[in-house]
Each structure stands twice: as structure tokens, then as C-alpha cells.
SEVO-844018 format. One record per residue (C-alpha): x, y negated, z negated; residue in three letters. Coordinates in steps of 0.001 Angstrom, whole numbers, padded with zeros to 6 digits, always signed. Each point is the difference from the previous one (the first is absolute). Example, Ala and Ser with C-alpha at 12.3 -4.5 7.8 and 13.67 -1.06 7.14 Angstrom:
2
+012300+004500-007800ALA/+001370-003440+000660SER/
This chain:
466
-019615-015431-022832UNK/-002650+000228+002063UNK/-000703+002037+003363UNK/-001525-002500+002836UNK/-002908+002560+000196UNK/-001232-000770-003212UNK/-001027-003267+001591UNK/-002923+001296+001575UNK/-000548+003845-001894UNK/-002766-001173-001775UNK/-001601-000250+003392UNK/+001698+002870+002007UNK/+001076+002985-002252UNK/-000472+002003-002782UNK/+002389+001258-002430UNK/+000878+003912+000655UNK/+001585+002957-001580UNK/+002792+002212+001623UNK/-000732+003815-000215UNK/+001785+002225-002276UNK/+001553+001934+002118UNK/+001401+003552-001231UNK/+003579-000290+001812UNK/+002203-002608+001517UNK/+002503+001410+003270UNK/+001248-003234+001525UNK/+000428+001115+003340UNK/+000567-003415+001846UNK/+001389-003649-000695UNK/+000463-002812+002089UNK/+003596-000760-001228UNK/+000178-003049+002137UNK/-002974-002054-000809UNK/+000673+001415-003259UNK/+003480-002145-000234UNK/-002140-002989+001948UNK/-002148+000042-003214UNK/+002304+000022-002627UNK/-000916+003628-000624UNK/+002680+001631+001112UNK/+001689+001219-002872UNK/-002869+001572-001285UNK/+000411+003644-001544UNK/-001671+002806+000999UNK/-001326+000125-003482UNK/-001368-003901+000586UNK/-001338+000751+003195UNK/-001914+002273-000427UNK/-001444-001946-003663UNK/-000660-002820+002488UNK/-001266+001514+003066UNK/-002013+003252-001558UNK/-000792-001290-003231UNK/-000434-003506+000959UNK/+001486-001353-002848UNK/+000446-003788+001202UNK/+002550-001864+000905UNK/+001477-002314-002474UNK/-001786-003270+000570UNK/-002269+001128+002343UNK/-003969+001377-000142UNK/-000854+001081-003520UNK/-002035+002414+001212UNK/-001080+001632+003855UNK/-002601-002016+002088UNK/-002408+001890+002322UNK/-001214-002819+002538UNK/-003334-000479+001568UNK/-000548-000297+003263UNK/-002689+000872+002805UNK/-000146+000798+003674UNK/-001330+001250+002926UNK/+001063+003735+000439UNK/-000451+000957+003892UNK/-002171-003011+000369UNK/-002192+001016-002819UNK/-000102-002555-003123UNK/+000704+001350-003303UNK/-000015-001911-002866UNK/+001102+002678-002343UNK/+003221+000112+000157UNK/+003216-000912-001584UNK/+003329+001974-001132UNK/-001292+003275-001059UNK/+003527+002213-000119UNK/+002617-003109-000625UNK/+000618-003376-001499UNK/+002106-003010+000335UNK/+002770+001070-002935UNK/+002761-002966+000070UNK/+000823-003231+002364UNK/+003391-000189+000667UNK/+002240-002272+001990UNK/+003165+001208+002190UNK/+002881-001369+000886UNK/-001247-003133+002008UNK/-002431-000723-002346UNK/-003057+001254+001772UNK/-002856+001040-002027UNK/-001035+003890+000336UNK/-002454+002160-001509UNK/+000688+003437-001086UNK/-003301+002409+000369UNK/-000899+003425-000424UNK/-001576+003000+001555UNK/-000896+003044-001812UNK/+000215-001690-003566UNK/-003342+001116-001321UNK/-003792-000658+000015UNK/-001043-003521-000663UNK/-003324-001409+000035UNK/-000457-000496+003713UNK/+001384+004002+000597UNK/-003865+000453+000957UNK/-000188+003955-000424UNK/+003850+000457+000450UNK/+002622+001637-001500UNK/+002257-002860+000091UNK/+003154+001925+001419UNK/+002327+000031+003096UNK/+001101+003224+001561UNK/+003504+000604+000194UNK/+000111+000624+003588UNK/-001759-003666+000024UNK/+002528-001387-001782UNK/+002588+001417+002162UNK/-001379-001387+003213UNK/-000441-003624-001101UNK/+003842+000170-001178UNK/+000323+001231+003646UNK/-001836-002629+001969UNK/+000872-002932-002007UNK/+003812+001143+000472UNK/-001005-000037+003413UNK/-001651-002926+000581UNK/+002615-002252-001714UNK/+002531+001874+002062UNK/-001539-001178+002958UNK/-000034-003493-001063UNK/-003937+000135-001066UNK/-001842-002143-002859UNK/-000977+002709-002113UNK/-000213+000980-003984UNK/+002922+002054-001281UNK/+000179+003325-001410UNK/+001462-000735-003411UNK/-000203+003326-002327UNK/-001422+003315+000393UNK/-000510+002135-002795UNK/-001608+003612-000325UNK/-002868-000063-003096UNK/-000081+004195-000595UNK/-003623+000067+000909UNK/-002254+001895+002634UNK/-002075-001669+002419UNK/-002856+000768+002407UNK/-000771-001531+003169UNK/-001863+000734+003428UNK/+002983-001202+002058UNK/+002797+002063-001873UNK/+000017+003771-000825UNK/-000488+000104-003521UNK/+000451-000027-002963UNK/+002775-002473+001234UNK/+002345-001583-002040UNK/+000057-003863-001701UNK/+002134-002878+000146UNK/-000340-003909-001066UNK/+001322-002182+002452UNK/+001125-003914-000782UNK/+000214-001989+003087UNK/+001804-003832+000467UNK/-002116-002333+001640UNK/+000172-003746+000331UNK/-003598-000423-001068UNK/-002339+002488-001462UNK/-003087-002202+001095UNK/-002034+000799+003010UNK/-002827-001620+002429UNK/-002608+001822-001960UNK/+001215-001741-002980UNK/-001218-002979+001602UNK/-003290+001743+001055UNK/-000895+001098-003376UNK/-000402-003847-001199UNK/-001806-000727+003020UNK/-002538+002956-000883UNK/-000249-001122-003618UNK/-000611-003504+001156UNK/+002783-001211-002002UNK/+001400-002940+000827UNK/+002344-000281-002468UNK/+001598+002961+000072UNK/+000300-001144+003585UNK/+001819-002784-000646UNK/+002411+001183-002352UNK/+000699+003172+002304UNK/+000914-002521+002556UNK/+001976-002435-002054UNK/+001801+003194-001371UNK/+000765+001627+003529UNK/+001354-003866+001229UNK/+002543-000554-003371UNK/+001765+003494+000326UNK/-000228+000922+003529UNK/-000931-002705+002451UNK/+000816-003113-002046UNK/+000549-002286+003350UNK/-004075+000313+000187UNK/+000033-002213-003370UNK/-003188-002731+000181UNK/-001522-001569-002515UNK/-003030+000718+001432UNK/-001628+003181+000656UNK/-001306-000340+003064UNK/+003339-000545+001095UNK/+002255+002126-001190UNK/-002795+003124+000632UNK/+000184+000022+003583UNK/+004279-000791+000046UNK/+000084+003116-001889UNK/-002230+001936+001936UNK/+002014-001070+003204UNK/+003200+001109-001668UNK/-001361+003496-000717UNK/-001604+000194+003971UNK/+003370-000350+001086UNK/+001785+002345-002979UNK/-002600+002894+001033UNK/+000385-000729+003729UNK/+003677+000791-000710UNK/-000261+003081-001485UNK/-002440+001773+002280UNK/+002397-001430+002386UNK/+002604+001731-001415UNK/-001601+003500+000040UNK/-001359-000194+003081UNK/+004011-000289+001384UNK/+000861+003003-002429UNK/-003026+002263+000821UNK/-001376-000091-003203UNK/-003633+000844-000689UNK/-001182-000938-003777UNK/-002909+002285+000279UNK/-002307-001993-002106UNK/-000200-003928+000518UNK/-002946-000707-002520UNK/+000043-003599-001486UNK/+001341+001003-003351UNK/+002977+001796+001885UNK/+001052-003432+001258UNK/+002440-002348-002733UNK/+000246-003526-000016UNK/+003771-000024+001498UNK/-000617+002172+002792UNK/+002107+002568-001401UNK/-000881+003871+001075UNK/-001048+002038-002538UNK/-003117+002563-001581UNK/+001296+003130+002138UNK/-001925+002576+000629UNK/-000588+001580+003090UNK/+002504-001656+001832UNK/+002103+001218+003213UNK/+002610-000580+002341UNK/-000697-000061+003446UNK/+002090+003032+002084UNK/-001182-001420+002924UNK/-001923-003285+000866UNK/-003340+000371+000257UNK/-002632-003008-000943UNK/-002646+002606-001347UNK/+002050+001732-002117UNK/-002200+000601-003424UNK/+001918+001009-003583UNK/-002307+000151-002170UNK/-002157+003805+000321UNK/-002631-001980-001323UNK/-000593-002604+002576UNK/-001718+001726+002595UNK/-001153-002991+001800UNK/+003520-000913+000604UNK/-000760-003593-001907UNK/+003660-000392-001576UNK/+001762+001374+003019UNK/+003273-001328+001356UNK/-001127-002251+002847UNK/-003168-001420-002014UNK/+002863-001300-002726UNK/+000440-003213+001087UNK/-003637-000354-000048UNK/-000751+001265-003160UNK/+002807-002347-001065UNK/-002507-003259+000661UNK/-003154+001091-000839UNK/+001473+001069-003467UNK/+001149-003984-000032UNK/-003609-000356+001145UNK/-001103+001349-003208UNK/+002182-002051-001742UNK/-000697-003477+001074UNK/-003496+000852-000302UNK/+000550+001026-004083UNK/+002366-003766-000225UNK/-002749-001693+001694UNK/-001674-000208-003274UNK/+001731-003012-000516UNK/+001294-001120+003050UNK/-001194-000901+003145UNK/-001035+002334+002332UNK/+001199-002044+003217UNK/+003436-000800-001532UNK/+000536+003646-000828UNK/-000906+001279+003772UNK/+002783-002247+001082UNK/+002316+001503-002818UNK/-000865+003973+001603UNK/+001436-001459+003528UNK/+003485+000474-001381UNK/-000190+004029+000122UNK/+000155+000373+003595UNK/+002781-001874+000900UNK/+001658+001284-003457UNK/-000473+003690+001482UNK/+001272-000805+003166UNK/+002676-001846-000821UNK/+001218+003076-002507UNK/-000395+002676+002201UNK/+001870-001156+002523UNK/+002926-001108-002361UNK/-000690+003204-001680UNK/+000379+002559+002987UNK/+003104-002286+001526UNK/+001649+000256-003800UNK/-000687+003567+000355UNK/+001986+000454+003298UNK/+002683-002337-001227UNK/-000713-002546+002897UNK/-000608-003539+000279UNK/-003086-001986+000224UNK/-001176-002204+003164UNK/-000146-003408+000112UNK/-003861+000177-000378UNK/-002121+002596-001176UNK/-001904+000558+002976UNK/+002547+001331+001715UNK/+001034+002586-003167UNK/-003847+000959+000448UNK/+000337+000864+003292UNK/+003517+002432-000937UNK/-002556+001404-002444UNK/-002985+000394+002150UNK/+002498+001875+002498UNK/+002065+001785-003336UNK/-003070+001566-001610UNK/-001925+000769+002857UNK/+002593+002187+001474UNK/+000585+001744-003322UNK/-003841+000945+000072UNK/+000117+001178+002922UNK/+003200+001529+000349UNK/-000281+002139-003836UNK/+003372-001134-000559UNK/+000995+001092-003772UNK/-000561-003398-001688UNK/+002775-000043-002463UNK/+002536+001338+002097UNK/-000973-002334+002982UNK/+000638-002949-002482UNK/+003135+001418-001383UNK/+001787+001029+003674UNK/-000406-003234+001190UNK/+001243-002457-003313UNK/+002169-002419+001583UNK/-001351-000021+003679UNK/+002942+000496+001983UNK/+002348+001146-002448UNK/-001973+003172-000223UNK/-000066+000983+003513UNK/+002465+002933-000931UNK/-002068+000938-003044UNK/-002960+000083+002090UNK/+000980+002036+002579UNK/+001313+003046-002920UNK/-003880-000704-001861UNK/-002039+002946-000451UNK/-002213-001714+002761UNK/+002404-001000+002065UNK/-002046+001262+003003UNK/-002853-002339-000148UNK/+002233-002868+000225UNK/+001030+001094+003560UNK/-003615-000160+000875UNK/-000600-002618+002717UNK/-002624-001107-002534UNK/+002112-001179-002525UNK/+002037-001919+002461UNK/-001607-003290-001012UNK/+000318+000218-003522UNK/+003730+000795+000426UNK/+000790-002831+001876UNK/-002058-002214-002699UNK/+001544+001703-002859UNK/+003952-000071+001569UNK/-000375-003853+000762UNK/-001050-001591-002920UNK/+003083-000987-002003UNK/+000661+002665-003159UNK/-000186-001180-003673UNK/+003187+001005-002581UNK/+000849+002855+002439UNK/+002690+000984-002709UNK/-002678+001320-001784UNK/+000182+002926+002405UNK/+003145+000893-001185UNK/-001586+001226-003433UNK/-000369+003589-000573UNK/-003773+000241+000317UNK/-000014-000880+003798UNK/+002646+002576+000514UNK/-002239+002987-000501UNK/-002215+001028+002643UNK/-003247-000232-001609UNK/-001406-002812-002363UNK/-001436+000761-003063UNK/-003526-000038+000007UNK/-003526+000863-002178UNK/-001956+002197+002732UNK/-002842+002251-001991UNK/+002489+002857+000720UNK/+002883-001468-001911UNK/-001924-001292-002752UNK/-001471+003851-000447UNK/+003332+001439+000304UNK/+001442-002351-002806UNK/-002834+001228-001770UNK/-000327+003696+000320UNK/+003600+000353-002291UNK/-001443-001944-002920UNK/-002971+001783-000347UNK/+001597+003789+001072UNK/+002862-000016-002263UNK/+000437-003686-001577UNK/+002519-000949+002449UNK/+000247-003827+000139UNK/+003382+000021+001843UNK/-001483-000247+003550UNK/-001989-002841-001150UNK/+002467-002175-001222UNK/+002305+001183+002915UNK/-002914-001899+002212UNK/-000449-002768-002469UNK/+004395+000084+000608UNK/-000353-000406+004266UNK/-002843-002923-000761UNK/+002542-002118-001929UNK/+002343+000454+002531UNK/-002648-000950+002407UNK/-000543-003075-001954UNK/+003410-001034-000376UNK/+000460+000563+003613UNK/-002526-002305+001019UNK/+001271-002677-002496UNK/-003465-001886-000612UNK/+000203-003279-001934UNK/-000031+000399-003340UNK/
């Protein structure tokens, strides 16, 4: 049997070997997508031969792949990258029959680890599992947190007090491939590897692009991942979420979050909020997002344009805009449980009047999202908030008469536990600290997975599609 990326390795990878790592603590699985893989009744024993020995998967890769890629890193081309701490291990397909990719961080050095150790700190680990919980609570594209497990060794990093300690991490993803995939063949010149990247990308992922011809089926696909990235920077900009580093090889080909780092959660709204430390110049901030979003795609149709049309392509990049738009309004309305207009415009203007008065108000932006679920159906919930008092200010006047009139979506939902508290959960710096502080003090993980507990219930409260 063969894996789908074996189609186009011999142009995109390079075969890699795990670490030996002196101990194995499984500290998290992803039981769910676990049972949507067929993995579910794994043993502990298995997992961990699986997920921090790498032993494959029957019928699957033979051995780890480490895949090339490029990409411009704060603007700044580099053409020497690639995975240097993980690998594609296994492709897998779940329950509907969707093709995903499981991939590692913190497996080892491979030969694109450029001077690195090859290793993910625990506390690293633990805040991807946190965000990607998160983000999927909240109804967000993103890569999943599938296993966590501690590797016994000592670490040392500038951004951690160290010696810290060591953990591989394997993430779910619907597509390990990523826009600087496409800009490596464009360096090389390679038109071939071009062409069978795109062919590849159209059969698994976007096969209603299909063309005979190139020059056809190029720029459908390259419209179909405008709109799929337009959707998920969409999508974070209605949760607050600020990825922290938006280079081209942090982008994937389904528009699907993933590569945390740095990332945040907005306490407040505030366009020039920065997460990374590192970004002094405020390039990846929150309210430049959206931006960053099509000039990445910029980057991209400029690498496909090696063998298709440069005019064709331009038209293909006019699909982000209205692809952002359109999810960030149906984002932030999903979010407060309402309904949508009859025509965008007018959800634009809620959202022009929404998000401007959160900015200037310094409203809490979780718990202004969570009070006011359901519209009118949470007038009484809104009034006991922690912030009740700035919704009596003659400020906020307007948006409560927008909010109360529009028609609520599945108010049942309201009845589930999580909107019965008085707080939401949420992933503040603070709370992501605190969860931390007990695992590294005295190996307490029960405050962790008491969090990870509340963001299920989040997630089942909100009742995304499936």
C-alpha cells in the first residue's frame, strides 16, 4: 500500500530518523480523533511504539519523511529550510473518508535541523494541545493536537528558564504541505515538480479543480486555496486569535491553522496587538492579519506562475477578499449565536459598529462574546456578567439594540451547562501560565486537563458541524 505522498517525495522530502529518546510519559491523547482514525483502541503500550518510537502504521509510510519546503520568514526569503525537528510519519483517513496527515514536532534532527537540536519543549507541547483545543472549540480550521509525550531529556532555550524539560508532539492535520512547498519548485526552476505538486494537491484535496490541462486547473486551485485561507484568517480574526508568525511556510494548502508558536489570545481588542517578543516592528500583529493573509497568497501565485499564467492567476487572488469577509462576518454572528442578514453589507456594518465599540470600550473579549450568545435570550445573563456595568453605558446602547433584534440561532443551546457559569473558558497569557506553573512546580497535570475538560464543554456547547 502506498501513502499518496510518495507520489511526489522524490521531489519534496527526504527520508528521516526519529530520535531515541531515553523515556516515554504519555501525557496527552486525543481520544476522539483517535476513534475518528481507527486508532482508538490503541494501548498505551502501542501508542507510545507508534507515536514515540514511530514505528509505522501497518500499511502506511515505511519509513518518516522530512519535507522540503521554502519561504519568506518576516518578509525575508530563505531558501534553506524544510522540517528540521518533525516529519510526516503516517496518512490516515477518518471516519468520512477524508485524507489527513499525521506530523511531528520534537522528533529529532533531520537534515534541514540547520544547527538545531531537533526537540520541542514540553511547555511547547503543552500550549499547542492548548490552542488547537481552543481553536476547534471555537469552531476554527486548525491542526489538532493528537499525542503528547515527555522524552526524559533536558533542554535549553532563550525563551524558557532552563535547562527545561522535552516532549515530542504529533499533530493531525489535513495536509502537511505548505505555500513554500510550492515556492521551493519555483526557486529550483522546476517545472515538474511543479506540476506534479499541483496535480497531487487537486486529486486529494481540491479534486473539483480537475483539468486536463495545466493552465487550467493551476489557477482553479489557486482560487480554491484564496478562498480556504481567506476563511481561516477570517475565523481568527472573530476569535481574537493572533498566530504570531505568518511566514509562507506557516501557511498549508487547506487553510487549516497550524505551526504554533508565539501565539495569543486577545484579552481585549486591540488591532496592534503583537505576540511574538520577537517582532518588534509589529509585522504579524493582529490587525495586519488579514493582510499578511494575501500577500502570503501573493507569494504563492507568484511561485505557480511558473507554469501558469500570470493574468489568470491575479484573477484567481480576487477570491480572498470576499472569502475573508464573507467568514468573518459568519464567523463573529456564529460566535454570538445570531443570524445572518439578508446581505452581507449589512452584517459588515453590525461588525463595523460590534468591533469598534469593543476597542474602544476594553470590554473583556471572551466574556463579551459569551454574555451575549443568543441575543435576547441572554439579556438576564448579561446583566449578572462580570461586566455587567459597561453594558449600561449609553455607548453600548446601539450594539444592544443590534444584537437583541436579530433573530437567535438553536437558543436551546443555552440551556447547556457551559453557558450557565458566569465566565467562559478562555486562553488569556495568564491562564495559559497558571496551567503551566503546576506541571513544571510539582508535575501536576490535573489543572491542565481540568482546562482541556471546560474547552470540550465549550465545544460541545457551541455544537459546530462536524
Amino acid at each position: 500500500m502506498t501513502a499518496p505522498i510518495e507520489q511526489i517525495s522524490s521531489f519534496f522530502a527526504d527520508a528521516a530518523m526519529p530520535a531515541n529518546f531515553p523515556k516515554s510519559v504519555l501525557r496527552f491523547r486525543n481520544t476522539r480523533w483517535a476513534g475518528r482514525l481507527g486508532l482508538g483502541g490503541l494501548s498505551e503500550s502501542d501508542w507510545i511504539k507508534h507515536f514515540a518510537r514511530f514505528e509505522p502504521l501497518a500499511g502506511n509510510l515505511k519509513a518518516p519523511l522530512a519535507l522540503r519546503y521554502h519561504g519568506h520568514q518576516f518578509h525575508v526569503y530563505n531558501p534553506e529550510l524544510g522540517d528540521g525537528r518533525g516529519f510526516l510519519f503516517a496518512q490516515v483517513r477518518d471516519d468520512s473518508g477524508r485524507l489527513l496527515d499525521l506530523g511531528t514536532k520534537g522528533s529529532g534532527q533531520t537534515r534541514w535541523s540547520r544547527q538545531g537540536d531537533g526537540r520541542l519543549t514540553l511547555k511547547g507541547g503543552v500550549r499547542e494541545i492548548l490552542a488547537a483545543n481552543y481553536l476547534e472549540a471555537l469552531g476554527v480550521n486548525t491542526s489538532k493536537a493528537f499525542s503528547l509525550i515527555e522524552t526524559g531529556e533536558e533542554l535549553h532555550r532563550n525563551d524558557e528558564p532552563s535547562p527545561t524539560r522535552s516532549a515530542v508532539l504529533v499533530r493531525l492535520s489535513h495536509s502537511h504541505l505548505r505555500f513554500g512547498t510550492f515556492q521551493r519548485a519555483a526557486y529550483h526552476d522546476d517545472a515538474e515538480a511543479m506540476a506534479a505538486l499541483i496535480r497531487h494537491v487537486i486529486e486529494y484535496y481540491y479534486p473539483d479543480c480537475a483539468d486536463e490541462a495545466l493552465a487550467v486547473a493551476a489557477p482553479a486551485l489557486f482560487e480554491r486555496m484564496a478562498e480556504t485561507t481567506g476563511k481561516m484568517i477570517g475565523q481568527w480574526m472573530a476569535t481574537g486569535f493572533v498566530h504570531g508568525v505568518m511566514n509562507t511556510d506557516n501557511f498549508n494548502i487547506t487553510g487549516e491553522t497550524f505551526d504554533f508558536g508565539p501565539w495569543r489570545f486577545l484579552p481585549v481588542s486591540d488591532p496592534n496587538f503583537t505576540a511574538a517578543y520577537f517582532d518588534q516592528q509589529g509585522l504579524y500583529r493582529f490587525g495586519r492579519q488579514p493582510g499578511q493573509g494575501l500577500w502570503a497568497l501573493q507569494q504563492l501565485g507568484g511561485a505557480i506562475s511558473l507554469v501558469a499564467d500570470v493574468d489568470e492567476l491575479s484573477k484567481s487572488m480576487t477570491a480572498y477578499e470576499p472569502a475573508y469577509q464573507e467568514s468573518f462576518a459568519a464567523h463573529t454572528l456564529a460566535l454570538l449565536g445570531l443570524e445572518r442578514q439578508s446581505s452581507l453589507r449589512d452584517d459588515l456594518l453590525f461588525l463595523q459598529d460590534f468591533y469598534g465599540w469593543l476597542t474602544e470600550s476594553g470590554a473583556n473579549w471572551p466574556q463579551t462574546f459569551f454574555d451575549w450568545f443568543g441575543g435576547e435570550a441572554s439579556l438576564k445573563r448579561a446583566a449578572n456578567s462580570p461586566q455587567a456595568a459597561l453594558y449600561e453605558r449609553p455607548d453600548f446602547e446601539k450594539i444592544r439594540k443590534q444584537i437583541t433584534t436579530r433573530t437567535p440561532v438553536r437558543v436551546d443551546r443555552l440551556e447547556h451547562s457551559y453557558f450557565q457559569a458566569a465566565r467562559p473558558v478562555d486562553l488569556l497569557i495568564e491562564t495559559v501560565e497558571a496551567l503551566w506553573s503546576p506541571i513544571a512546580d510539582q508535575d501536576d497535570w490535573g489543572p491542565l486537563h481540568a482546562h482541556l475538560d471546560k474547552i470540550d464543554q465549550a465545544r460541545c456547547a457551541y455544537q459546530w458541524p462536524r
